[in-house]
N, C-alpha and C positions, 0 to 999 in steps of 0.2 A: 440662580434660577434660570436667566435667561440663558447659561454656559449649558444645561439638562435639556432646555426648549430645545437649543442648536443642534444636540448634539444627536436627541432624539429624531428629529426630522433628517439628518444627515445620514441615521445609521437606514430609519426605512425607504429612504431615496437610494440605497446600498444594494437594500434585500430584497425590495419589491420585484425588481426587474429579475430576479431568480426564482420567480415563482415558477410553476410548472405551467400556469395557466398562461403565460406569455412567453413561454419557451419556443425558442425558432427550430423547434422538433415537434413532431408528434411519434409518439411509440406505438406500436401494439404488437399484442403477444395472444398466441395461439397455440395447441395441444399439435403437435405432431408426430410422426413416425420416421426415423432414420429407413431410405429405403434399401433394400438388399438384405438389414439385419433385424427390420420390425420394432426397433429399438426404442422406445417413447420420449419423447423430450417436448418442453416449451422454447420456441420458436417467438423469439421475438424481434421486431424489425424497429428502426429506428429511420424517418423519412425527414430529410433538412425540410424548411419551411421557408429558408434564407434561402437569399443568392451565395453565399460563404461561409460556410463554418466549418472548423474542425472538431472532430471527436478522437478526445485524448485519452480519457478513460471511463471504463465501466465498473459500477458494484452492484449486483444481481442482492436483494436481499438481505444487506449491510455487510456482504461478504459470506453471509454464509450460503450460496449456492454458488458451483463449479462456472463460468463463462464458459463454453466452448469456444475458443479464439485462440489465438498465438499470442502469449503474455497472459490469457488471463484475464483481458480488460484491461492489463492496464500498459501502458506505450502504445494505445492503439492510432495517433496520431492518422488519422482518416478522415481526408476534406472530400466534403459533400456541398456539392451545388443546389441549387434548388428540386425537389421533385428526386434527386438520388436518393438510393437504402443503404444502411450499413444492419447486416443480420446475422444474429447468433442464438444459440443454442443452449440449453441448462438439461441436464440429465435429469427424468422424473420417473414417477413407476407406472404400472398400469394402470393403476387410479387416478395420474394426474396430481394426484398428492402433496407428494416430493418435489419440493421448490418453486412450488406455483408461486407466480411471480405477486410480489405485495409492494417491492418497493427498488425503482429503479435509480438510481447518482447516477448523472450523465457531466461530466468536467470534459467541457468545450472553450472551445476559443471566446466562446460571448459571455459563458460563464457557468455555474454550476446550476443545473435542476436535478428536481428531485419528481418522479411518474409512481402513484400512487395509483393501486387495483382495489 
């Protein structure tokens, strides 16, 4: 019994500090237009909160919407100081519809969150 107590308090000492609500990011995401081709996409920005962190990779949606980035989201190995962006794009339609953002994985150097819309 007391090996369940341990082990319990051990795993949410693990998982707490990956909550979204103490993540040393804040995200937001926005309806945009590609300019020159009118093109509709969400636009969304990731701003460190730290003095150091890296962002190694992104899942838009649990994979199932496009990152505009090189990889994909993923080897995006990209250190951000405090107050820096790192911003990418997902392809939508004219209603905004199409991949609106519900759920972001962020795998960083501090650790994995997860940004819920």
């Amino acid at each position: 019994m007391m090996f369940k107590t341990l082990l319990t308090t051990l795993l949410l000492a693990v998982t707490l500090p990956s909550l979204a609500g103490n993540a040393p990011l804040s995200v937001n995401a926005q309806q945009a237009y590609l300019p020159r081709v009118n093109f509709p996409v969400w636009q969304l920005t990731l701003t460190s909160l730290d003095n150091d962190i890296t962002i190694q990779s992104l899942t838009l949606n649990r994979g199932n919407c496009l990152i505009s980035m090189s990889g994909r989201g993923q080897n995006v190995n990209k250190r951000l100081g405090y107050g820096q962006t790192l911003s990418f794009t997902t392809p939508s339609n004219s209603t905004f519809t199409q991949c609106r953002p519900l759920e972001l994985s962020v795998q960083t150097s501090k650790g994995a969150f997860t940004f819920n819309w």
